[in-house]
PyMOL Python script that loads the backbone (N, CA, C, O; Angstrom):
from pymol import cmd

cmd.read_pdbstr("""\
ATOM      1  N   UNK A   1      57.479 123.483  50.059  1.00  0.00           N
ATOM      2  CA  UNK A   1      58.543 124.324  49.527  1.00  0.00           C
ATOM      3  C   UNK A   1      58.160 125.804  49.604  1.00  0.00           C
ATOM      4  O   UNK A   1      58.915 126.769  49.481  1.00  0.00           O
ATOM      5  N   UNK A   2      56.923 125.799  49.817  1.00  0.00           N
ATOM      6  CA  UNK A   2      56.753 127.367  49.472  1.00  0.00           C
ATOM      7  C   UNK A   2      56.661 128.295  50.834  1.00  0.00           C
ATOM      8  O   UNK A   2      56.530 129.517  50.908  1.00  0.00           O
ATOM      9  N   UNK A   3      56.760 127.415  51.779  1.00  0.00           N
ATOM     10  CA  UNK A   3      57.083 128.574  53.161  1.00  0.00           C
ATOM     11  C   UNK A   3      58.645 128.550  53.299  1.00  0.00           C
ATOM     12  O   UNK A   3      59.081 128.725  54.436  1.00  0.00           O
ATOM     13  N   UNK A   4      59.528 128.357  52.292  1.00  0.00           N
ATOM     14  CA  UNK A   4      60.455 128.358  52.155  1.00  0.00           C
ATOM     15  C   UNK A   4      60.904 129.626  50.798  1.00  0.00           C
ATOM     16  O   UNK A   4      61.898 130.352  50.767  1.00  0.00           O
ATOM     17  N   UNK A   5      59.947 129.542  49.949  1.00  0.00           N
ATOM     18  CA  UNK A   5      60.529 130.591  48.844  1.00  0.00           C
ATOM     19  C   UNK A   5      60.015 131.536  49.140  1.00  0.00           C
ATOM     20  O   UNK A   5      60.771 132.425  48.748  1.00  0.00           O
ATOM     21  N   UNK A   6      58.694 132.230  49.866  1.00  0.00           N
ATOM     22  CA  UNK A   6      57.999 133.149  49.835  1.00  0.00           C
ATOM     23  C   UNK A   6      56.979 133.478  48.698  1.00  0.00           C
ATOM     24  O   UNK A   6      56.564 132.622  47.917  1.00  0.00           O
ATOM     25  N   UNK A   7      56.680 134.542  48.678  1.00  0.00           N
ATOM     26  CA  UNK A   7      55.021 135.175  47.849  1.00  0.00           C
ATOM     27  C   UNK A   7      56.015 135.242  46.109  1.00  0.00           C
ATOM     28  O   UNK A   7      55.433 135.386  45.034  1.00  0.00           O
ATOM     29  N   UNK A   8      57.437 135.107  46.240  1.00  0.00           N
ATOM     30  CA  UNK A   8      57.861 135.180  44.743  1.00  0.00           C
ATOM     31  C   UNK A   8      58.424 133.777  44.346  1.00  0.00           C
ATOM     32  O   UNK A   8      59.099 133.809  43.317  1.00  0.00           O
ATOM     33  N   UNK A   9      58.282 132.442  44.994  1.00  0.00           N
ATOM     34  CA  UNK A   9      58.214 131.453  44.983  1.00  0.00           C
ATOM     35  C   UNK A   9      59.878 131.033  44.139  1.00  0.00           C
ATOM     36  O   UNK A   9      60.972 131.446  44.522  1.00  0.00           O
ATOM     37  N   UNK A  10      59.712 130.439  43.358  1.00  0.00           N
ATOM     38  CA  UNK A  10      61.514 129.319  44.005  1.00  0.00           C
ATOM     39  C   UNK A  10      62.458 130.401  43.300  1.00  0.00           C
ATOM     40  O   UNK A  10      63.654 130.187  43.496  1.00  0.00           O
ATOM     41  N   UNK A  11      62.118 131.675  42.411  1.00  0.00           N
ATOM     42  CA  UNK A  11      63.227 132.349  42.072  1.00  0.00           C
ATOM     43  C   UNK A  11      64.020 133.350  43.034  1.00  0.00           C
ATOM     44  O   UNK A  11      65.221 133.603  43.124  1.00  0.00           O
ATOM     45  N   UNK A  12      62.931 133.811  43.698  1.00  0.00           N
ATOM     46  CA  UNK A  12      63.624 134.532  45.265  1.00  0.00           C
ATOM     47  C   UNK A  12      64.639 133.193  45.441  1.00  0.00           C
ATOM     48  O   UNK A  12      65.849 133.239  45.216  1.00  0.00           O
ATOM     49  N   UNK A  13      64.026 132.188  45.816  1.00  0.00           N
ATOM     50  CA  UNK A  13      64.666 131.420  46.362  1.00  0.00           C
ATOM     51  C   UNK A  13      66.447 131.304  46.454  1.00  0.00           C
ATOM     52  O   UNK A  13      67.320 131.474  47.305  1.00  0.00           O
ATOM     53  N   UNK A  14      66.321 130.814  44.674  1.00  0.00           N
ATOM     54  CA  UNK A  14      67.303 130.466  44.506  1.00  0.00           C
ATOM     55  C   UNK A  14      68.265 132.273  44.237  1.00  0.00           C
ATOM     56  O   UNK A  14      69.455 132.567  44.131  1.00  0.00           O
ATOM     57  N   UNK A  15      67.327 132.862  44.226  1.00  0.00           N
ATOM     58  CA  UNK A  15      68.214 134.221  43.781  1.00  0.00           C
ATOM     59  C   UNK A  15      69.234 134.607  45.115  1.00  0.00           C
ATOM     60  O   UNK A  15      70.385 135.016  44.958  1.00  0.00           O
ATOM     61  N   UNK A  16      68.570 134.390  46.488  1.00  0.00           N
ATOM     62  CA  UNK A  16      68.700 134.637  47.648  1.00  0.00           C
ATOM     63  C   UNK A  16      69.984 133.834  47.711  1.00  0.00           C
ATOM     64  O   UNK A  16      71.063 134.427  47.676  1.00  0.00           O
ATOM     65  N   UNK A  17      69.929 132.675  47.790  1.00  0.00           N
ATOM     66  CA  UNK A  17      70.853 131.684  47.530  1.00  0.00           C
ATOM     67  C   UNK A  17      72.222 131.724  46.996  1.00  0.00           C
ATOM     68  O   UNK A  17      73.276 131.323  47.490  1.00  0.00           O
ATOM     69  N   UNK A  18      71.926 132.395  45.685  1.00  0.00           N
ATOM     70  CA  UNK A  18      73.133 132.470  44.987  1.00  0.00           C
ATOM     71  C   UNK A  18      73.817 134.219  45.579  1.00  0.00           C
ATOM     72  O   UNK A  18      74.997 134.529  45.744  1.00  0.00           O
ATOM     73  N   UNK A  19      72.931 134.830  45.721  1.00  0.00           N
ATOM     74  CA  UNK A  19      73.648 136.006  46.681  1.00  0.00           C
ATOM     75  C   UNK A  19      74.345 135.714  47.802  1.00  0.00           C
ATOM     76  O   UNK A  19      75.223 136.501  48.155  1.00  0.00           O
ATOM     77  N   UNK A  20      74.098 134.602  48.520  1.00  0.00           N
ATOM     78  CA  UNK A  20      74.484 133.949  49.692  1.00  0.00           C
ATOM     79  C   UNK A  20      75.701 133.420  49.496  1.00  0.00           C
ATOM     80  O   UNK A  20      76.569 133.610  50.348  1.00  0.00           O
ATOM     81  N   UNK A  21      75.932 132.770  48.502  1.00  0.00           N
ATOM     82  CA  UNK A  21      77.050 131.880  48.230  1.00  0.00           C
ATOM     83  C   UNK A  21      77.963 132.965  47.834  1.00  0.00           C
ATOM     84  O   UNK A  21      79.063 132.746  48.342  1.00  0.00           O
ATOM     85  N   UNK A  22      77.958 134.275  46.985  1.00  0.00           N
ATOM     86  CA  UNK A  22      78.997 134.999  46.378  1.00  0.00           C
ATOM     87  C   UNK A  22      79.308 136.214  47.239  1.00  0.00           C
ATOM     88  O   UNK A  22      80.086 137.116  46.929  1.00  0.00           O
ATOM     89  N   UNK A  23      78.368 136.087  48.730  1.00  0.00           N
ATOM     90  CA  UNK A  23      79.114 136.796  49.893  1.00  0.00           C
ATOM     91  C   UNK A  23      80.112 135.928  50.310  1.00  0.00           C
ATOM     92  O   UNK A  23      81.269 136.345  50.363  1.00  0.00           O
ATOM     93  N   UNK A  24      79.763 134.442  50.707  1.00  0.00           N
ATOM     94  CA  UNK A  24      80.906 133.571  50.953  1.00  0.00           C
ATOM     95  C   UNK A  24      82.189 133.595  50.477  1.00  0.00           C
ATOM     96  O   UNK A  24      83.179 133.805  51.178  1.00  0.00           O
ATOM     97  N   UNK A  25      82.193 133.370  49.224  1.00  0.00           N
ATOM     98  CA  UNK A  25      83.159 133.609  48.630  1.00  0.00           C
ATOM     99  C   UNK A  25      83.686 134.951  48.658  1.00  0.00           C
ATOM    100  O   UNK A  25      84.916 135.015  48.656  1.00  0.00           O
ATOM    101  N   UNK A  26      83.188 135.798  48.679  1.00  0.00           N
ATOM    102  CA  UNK A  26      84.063 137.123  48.482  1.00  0.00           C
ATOM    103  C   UNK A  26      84.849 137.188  49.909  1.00  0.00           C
ATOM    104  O   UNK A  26      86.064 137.384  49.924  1.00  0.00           O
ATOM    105  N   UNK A  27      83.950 136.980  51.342  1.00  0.00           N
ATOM    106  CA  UNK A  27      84.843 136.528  52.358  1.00  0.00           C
ATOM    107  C   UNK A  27      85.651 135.949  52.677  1.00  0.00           C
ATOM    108  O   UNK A  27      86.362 136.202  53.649  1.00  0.00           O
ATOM    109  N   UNK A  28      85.779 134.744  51.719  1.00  0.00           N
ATOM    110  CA  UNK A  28      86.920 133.968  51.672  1.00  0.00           C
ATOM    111  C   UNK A  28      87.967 134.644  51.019  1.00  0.00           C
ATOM    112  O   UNK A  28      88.891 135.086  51.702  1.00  0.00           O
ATOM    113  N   UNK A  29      87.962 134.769  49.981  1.00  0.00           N
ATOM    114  CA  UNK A  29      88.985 136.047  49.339  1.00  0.00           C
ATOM    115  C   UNK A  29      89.402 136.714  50.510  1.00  0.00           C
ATOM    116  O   UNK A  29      90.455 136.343  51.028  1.00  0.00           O
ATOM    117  N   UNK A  30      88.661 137.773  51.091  1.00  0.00           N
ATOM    118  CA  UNK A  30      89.168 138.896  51.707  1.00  0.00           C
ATOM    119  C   UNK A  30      89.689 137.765  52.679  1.00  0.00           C
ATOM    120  O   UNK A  30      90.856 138.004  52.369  1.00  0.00           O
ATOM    121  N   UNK A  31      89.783 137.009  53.350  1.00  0.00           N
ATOM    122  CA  UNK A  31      90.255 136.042  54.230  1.00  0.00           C
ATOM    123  C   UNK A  31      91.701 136.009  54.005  1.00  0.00           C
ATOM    124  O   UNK A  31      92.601 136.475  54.704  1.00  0.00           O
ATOM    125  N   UNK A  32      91.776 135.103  52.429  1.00  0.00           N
ATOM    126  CA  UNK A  32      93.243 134.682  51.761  1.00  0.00           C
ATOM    127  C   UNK A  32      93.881 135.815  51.725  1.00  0.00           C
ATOM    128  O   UNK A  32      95.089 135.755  51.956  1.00  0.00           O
ATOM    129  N   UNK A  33      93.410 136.860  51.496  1.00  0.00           N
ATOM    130  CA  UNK A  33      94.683 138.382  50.907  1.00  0.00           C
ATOM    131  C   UNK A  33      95.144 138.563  52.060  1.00  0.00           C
ATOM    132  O   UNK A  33      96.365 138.676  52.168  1.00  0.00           O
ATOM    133  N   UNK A  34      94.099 138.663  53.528  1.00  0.00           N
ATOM    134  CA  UNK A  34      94.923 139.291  54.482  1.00  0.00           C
ATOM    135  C   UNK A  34      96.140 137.919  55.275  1.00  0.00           C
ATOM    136  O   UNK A  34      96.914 137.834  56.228  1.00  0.00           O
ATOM    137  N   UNK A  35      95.754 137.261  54.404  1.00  0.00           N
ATOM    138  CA  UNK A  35      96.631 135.991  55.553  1.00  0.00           C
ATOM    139  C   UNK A  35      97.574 136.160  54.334  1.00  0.00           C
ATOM    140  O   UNK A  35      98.697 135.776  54.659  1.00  0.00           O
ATOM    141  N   UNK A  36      97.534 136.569  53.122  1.00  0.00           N
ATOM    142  CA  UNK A  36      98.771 136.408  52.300  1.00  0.00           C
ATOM    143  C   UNK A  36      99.452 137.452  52.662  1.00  0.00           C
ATOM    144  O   UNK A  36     100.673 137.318  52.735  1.00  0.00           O
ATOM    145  N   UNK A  37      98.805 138.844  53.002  1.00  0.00           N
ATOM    146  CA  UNK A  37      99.357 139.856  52.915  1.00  0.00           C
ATOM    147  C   UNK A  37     100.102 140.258  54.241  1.00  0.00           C
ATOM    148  O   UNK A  37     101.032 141.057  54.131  1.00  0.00           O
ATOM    149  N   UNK A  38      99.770 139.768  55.498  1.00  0.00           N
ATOM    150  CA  UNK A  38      99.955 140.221  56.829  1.00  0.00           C
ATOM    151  C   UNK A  38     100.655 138.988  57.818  1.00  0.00           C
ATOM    152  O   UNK A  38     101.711 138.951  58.450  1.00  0.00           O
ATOM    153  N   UNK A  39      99.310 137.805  57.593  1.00  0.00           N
ATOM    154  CA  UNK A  39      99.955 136.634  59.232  1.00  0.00           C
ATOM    155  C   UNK A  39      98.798 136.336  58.677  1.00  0.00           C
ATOM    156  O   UNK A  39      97.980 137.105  58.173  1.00  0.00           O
ATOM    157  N   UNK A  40      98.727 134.266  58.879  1.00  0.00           N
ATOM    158  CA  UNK A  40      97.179 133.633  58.931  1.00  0.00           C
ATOM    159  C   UNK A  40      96.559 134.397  60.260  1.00  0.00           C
ATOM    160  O   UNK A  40      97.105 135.286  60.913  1.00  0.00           O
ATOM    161  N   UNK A  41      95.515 133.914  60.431  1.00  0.00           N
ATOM    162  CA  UNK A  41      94.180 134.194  61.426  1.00  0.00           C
ATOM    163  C   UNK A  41      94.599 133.516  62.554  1.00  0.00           C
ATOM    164  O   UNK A  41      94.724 132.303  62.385  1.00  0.00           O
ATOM    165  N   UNK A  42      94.846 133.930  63.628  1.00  0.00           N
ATOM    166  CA  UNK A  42      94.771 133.087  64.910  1.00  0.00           C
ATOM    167  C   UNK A  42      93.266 132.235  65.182  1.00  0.00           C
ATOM    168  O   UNK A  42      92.399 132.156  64.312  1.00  0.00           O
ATOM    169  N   UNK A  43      93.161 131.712  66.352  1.00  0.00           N
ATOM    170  CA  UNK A  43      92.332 130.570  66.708  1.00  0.00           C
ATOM    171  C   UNK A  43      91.138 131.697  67.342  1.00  0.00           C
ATOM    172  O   UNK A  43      89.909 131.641  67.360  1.00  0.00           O
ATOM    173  N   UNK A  44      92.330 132.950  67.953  1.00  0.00           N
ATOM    174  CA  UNK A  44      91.472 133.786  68.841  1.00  0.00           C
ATOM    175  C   UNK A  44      91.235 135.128  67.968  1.00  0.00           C
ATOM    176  O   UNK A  44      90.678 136.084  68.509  1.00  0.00           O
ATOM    177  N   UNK A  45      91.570 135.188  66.891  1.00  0.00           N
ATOM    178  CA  UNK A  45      90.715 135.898  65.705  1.00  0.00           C
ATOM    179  C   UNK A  45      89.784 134.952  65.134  1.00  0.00           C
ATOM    180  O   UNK A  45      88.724 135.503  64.840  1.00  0.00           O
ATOM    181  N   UNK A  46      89.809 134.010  64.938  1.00  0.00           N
ATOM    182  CA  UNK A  46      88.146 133.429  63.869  1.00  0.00           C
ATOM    183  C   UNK A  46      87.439 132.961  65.313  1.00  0.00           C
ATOM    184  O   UNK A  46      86.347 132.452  65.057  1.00  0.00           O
ATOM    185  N   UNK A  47      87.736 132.975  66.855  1.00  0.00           N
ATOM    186  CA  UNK A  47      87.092 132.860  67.575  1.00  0.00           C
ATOM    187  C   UNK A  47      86.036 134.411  68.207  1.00  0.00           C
ATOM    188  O   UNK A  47      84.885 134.393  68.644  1.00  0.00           O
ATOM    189  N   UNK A  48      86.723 135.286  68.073  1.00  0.00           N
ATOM    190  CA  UNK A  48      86.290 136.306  68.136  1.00  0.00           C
ATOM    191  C   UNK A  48      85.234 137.111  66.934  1.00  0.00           C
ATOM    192  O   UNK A  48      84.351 137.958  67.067  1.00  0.00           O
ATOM    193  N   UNK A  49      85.817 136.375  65.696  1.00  0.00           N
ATOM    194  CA  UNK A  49      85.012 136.760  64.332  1.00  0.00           C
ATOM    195  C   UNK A  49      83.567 135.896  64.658  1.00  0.00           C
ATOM    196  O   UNK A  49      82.507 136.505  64.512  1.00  0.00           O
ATOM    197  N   UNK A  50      83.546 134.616  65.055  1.00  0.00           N
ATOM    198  CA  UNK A  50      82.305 133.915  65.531  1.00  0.00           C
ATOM    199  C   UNK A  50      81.628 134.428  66.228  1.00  0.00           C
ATOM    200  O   UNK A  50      80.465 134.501  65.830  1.00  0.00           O
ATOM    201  N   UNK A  51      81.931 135.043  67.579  1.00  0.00           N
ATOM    202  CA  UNK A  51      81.090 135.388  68.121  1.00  0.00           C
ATOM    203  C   UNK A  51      80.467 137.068  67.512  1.00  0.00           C
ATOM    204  O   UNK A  51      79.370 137.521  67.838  1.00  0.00           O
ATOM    205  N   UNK A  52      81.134 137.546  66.896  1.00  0.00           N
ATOM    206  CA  UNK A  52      80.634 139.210  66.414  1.00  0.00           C
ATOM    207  C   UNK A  52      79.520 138.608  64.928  1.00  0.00           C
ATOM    208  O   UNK A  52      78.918 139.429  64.235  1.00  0.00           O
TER     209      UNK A  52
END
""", "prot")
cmd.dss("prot")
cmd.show_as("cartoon", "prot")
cmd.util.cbc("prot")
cmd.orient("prot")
């Protein structure tokens, strides 16, 4: 486990983690507003968002 948490061992870890997850989510948000606010996402917008 520990070449996994680093020299600050499982609280980086999980700290890293939970920063990780509440970028997700905030992307998802910004996702929903603009598809509420404008047009959903084409195939060749989240294809283009993949590759950038």
């Amino acid at each position: 486990m520990e070449s996994r948490t680093g020299p600050r061992g499982f609280s980086r870890f999980v700290h890293r983690s939970v920063e990780y997850g509440l970028a997700l989510s905030k992307a998802q948000e910004i996702v929903e507003d603009y598809e509420t606010r404008v047009a959903p996402l084409s195939e060749a917008d989240l294809e283009e968002a993949r590759r950038a």
